[in-house]
Every structure is written in structure tokens, then in C-alpha cells.
C-alpha positions as CSV (number, residue, x, y, z in Angstrom):
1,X,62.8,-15.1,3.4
2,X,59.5,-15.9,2.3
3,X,57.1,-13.0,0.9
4,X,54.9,-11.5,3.1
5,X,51.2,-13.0,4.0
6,X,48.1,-11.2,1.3
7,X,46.6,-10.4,4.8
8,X,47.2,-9.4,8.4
9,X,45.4,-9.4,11.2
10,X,44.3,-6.6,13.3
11,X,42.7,-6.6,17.0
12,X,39.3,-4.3,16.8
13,X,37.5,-3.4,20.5
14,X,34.3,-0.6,21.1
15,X,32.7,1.2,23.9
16,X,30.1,-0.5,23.9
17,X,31.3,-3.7,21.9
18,X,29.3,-4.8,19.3
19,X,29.9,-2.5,16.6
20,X,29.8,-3.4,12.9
21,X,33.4,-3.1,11.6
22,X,32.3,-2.2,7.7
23,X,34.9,-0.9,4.7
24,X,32.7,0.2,1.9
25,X,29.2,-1.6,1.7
26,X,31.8,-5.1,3.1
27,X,31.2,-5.9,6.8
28,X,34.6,-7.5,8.2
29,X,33.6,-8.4,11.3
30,X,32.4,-7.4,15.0
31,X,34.0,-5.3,17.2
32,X,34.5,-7.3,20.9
33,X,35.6,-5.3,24.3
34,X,39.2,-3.8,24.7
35,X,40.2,-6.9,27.1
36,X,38.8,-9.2,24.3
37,X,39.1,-7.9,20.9
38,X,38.2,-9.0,17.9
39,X,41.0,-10.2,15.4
40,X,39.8,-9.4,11.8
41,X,41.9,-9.8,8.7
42,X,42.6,-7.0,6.1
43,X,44.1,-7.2,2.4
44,X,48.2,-5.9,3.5
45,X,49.0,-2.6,2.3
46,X,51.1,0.6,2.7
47,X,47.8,3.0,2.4
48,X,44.9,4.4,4.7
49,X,42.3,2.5,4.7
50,X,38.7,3.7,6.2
51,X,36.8,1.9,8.0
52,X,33.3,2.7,10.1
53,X,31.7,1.4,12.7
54,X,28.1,1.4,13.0
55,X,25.6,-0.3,16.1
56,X,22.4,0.6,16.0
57,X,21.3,3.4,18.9
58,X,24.8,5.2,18.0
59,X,26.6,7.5,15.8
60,X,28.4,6.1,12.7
61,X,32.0,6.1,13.8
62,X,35.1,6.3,11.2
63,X,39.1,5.8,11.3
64,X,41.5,5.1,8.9
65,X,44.2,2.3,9.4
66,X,46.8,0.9,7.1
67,X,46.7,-2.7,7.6
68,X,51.1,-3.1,7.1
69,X,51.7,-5.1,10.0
70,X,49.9,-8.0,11.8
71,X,48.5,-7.5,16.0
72,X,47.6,-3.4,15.7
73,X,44.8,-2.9,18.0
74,X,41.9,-0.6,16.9
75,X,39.7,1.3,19.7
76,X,36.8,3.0,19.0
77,X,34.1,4.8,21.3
78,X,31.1,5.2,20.1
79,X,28.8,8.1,21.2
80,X,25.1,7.6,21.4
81,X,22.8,8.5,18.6
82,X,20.7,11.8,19.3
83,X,17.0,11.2,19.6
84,X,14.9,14.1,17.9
85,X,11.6,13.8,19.2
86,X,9.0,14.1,16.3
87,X,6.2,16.9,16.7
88,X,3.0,15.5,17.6
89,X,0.3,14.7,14.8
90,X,-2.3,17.1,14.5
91,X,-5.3,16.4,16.6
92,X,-8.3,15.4,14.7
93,X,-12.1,16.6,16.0
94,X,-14.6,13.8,15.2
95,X,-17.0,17.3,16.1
96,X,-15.3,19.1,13.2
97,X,-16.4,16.1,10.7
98,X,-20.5,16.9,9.8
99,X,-21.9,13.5,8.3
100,X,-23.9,14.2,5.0
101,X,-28.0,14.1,5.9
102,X,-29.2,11.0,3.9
103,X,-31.3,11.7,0.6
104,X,-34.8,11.2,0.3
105,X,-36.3,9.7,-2.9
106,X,-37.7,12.9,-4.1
107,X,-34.2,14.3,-4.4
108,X,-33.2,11.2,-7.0
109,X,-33.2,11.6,-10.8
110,X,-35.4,9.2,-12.5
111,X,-37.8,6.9,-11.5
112,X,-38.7,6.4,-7.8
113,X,-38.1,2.8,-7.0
114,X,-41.0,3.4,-4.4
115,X,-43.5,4.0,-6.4
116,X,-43.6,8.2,-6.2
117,X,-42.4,10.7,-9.0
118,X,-40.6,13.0,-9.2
């Protein structure tokens, strides 16, 4: 019997499709729909493995597998990503704002470049 493959290949689907399929900071692949998944291949082992799945507009979502046998399929469903509404700026009164009068020459140190003194 010949040794077992390094790798086997599991079937990954979403709600929506689309989803990053990531193991650490490593993105394996893309997540397709449940009648088309997405086969991606995985180092074989006999322990968990976690993976997330992450799509912009949605909550991160996270399972653990253990990638032993070739053909499992992997279903997630995402939920969508709560929108917090930010508090609006504080409103700004150009009437609040007082523009400094100008200065006339007589209130400059030194020597009036006009011609008067100080």
C-alpha cells in the first residue's frame, strides 16, 4: 500500500460565497456556493485545525477541521457585519470665529515705513 498523500483536499462553500478561507496570516483559497464548492488542499493531519473566514461587510467566521481524509465539505454562514453609526462632528459657527482688526502703523515697534513715528 502506498503511504498516504502530504495533502488532502477539502470542499469549502459560504452564505454568501466569496469568503477568504485564511489559517493563520496564510489565505488558502476562496470559499464558492454549497452546489459549487471550492476544493482547497490542506497539510494531512490527525489534529484540529482553525480556520476563518473573512469577506468584507461580514463578521469574521471561525471552525476547526482536521484535514485526515480527502472530499469533507465545509459550510459556513456568514452573518453581516454590524454598522455603528459614528456621532456627528461638532458643528462649527463661522459667527463664533472674530477675525483680528488689522494694525495700523502707529501700533508697530520701530520705524514707520510710511514715513510717521512712533
Amino acid at each position: 500500500l502506498p503511504p498516504p498523500s502530504p495533502t488532502v483536499t477539502l470542499r469549502f462553500a459560504s452564505t454568501p460565497p466569496g469568503a477568504q478561507v485564511r489559517q493563520g496570516d496564510r489565505i488558502l483559497g476562496t470559499t464558492g456556493e454549497l452546489e459549487h464548492p471550492t476544493a482547497i488542499a490542506l497539510r494531512r493531519t490527525d489534529q484540529d485545525v482553525k480556520l476563518d473566514f473573512v469577506r468584507p461587510g461580514f463578521e469574521r467566521a471561525s471552525t476547526t477541521v482536521r484535514p485526515s481524509a480527502d472530499g469533507e465539505l465545509v459550510e459556513i454562514k456568514l452573518q453581516a457585519a454590524r454598522r455603528f453609526a459614528r456621532p456627528p462632528a461638532p458643528a462649527r459657527s463661522l459667527a463664533q470665529h472674530q477675525p483680528a482688526a488689522p494694525a495700523k502703523p502707529s501700533d508697530l515697534p520701530g520705524k514707520n515705513p510710511y514715513g510717521e513715528t512712533n
